[in-house]
N, C-alpha and C positions, 0 to 999 in steps of 0.2 A: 555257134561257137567260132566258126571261120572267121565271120563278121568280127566279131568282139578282137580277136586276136589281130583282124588286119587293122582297125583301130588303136590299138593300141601300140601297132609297131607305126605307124603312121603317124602316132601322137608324139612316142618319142624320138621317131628322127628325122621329126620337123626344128628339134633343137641340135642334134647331132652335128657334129665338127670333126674332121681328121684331128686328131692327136699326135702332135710330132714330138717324140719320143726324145730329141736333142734339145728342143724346148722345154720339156719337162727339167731336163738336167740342167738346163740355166735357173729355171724357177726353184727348182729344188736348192738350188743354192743362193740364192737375191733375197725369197719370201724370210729367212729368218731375220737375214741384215737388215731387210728395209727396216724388220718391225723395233731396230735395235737404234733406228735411227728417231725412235719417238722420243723428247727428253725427259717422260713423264712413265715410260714405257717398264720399270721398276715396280711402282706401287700396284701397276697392273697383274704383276705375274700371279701364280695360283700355285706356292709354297717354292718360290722361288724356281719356275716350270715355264716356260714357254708351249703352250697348249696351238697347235694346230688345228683345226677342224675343215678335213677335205671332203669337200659338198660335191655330192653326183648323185648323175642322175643312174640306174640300174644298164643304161647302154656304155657308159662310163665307167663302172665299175673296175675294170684291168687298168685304165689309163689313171684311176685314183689311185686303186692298191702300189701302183709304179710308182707315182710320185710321193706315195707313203713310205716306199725303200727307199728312193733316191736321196729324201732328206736322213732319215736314219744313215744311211752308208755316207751319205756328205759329212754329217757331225756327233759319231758316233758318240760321241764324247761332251758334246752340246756346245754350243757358243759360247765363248767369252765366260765360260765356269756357270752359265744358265744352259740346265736341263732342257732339252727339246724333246715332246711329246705330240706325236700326229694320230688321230682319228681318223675314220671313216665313218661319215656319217650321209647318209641317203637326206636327198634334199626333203624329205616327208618326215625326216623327223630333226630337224633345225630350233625348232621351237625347244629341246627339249635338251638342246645342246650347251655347252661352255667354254669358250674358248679365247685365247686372244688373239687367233685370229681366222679368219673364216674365208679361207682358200675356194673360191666357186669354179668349178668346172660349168660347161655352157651346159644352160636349162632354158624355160621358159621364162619369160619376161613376169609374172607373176610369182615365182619360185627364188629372181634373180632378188624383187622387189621385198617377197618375205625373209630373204636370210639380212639384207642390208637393216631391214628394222629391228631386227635379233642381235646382229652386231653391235645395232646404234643404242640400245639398250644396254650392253654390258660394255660398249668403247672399246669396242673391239676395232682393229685392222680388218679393212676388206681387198680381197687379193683376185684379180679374176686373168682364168686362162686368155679369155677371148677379151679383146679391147672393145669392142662394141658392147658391152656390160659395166664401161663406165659410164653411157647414158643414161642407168637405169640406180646410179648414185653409190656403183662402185670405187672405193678408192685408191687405188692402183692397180696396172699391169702393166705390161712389156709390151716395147714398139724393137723387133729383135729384124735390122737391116744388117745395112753394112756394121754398124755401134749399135749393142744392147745400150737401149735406155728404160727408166722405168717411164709410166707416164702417169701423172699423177690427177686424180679429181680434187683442186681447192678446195674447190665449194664442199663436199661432203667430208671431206679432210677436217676441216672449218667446223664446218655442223657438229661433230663430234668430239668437239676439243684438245683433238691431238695437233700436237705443233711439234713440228718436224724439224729436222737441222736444215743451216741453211745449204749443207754440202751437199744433201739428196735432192735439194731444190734447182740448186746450180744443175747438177748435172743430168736433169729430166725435162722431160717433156711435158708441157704442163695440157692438161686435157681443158677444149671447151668444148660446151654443147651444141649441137647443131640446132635449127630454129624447130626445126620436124621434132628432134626431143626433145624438146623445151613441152613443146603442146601435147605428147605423150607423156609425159612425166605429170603434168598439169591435169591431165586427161586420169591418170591412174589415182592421183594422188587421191583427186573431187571423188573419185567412185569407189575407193578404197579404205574410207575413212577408217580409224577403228573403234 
């Protein structure tokens, strides 16, 4: 039993990240606007709702439930006269979710891989805490220095049909892939067919 439990903590915080709490409250406030900057972003909603869906992993659970209040108390009232609605939903059951948009907290590379093809199936927005999960064909997060900016992935931006204003483009960072995730992504895609 010792075994199985130290596995298991060991599994999960080989993905594990500090959660910085002032971060959350930037996101909690950028993730609705970005998604308001789709110009297609209308015919998407689900009864004129803005749906959320905040993916974690069980060591993340407090830093999800956080950023599930911070958006509530941001826009009590919802954007622009659209209802905001946020989830929690455990990265184990993604497949079974709906949303427009799928907010990732850090997981494993395989977890990060199955919520982006969930997304890309319903054209959904992908939103990730950690920048290094736009290698894995996330598309956006925050590079938060001296200037928040977002930083955006083209290519899976692209892939999914959403076309963005050109005002969030101006003012972002645009993400490229390094050569090492190129032949990871290449590497998952061949052995992951479905």
């Amino acid at each position: 039993m010792k075994t199985v439990l130290l596995i298991l903590f060991l599994v999960s915080s080989s993905f594990a990240i500090n959660i910085n709490d002032s971060l959350l409250k930037i996101h909690a406030t950028l993730v609705p606007k970005v998604y308001l900057m789709d110009y297609n972003f209308e015919k998407k909603l689900h009864d004129g709702t803005i749906v959320i869906a905040i993916l974690y992993e069980g060591s993340e659970y407090r830093a999800a439930k956080s950023l599930k209040e911070k958006i509530k108390s941001r826009y009590p009232k919802g954007i622009n006269s659209y209802k905001i609605v946020s989830k929690l939903v455990p990265y184990t059951e993604v497949s079974k979710s709906s949303a427009n948009i799928f907010y990732m907290f850090p997981s494993s590379e395989k977890m990060i891989h199955k919520s982006v093809q969930k997304a890309e199936k319903e054209h959904s927005l992908t939103f990730a805490y950690d920048q290094k999960d736009l290698n894995y064909g996330v598309m956006i997060s925050l590079n938060v220095a001296k200037k928040i900016k977002p930083i955006l992935n083209l290519e899976a931006i692209k892939r999914n049909s959403i076309e963005m204003r050109p005002i969030l483009i101006k003012i972002s960072q645009i993400f490229t892939y390094s050569i090492a995730s190129l032949f990871e992504n290449f590497n998952f895609i061949t052995t992951h067919k479905a």
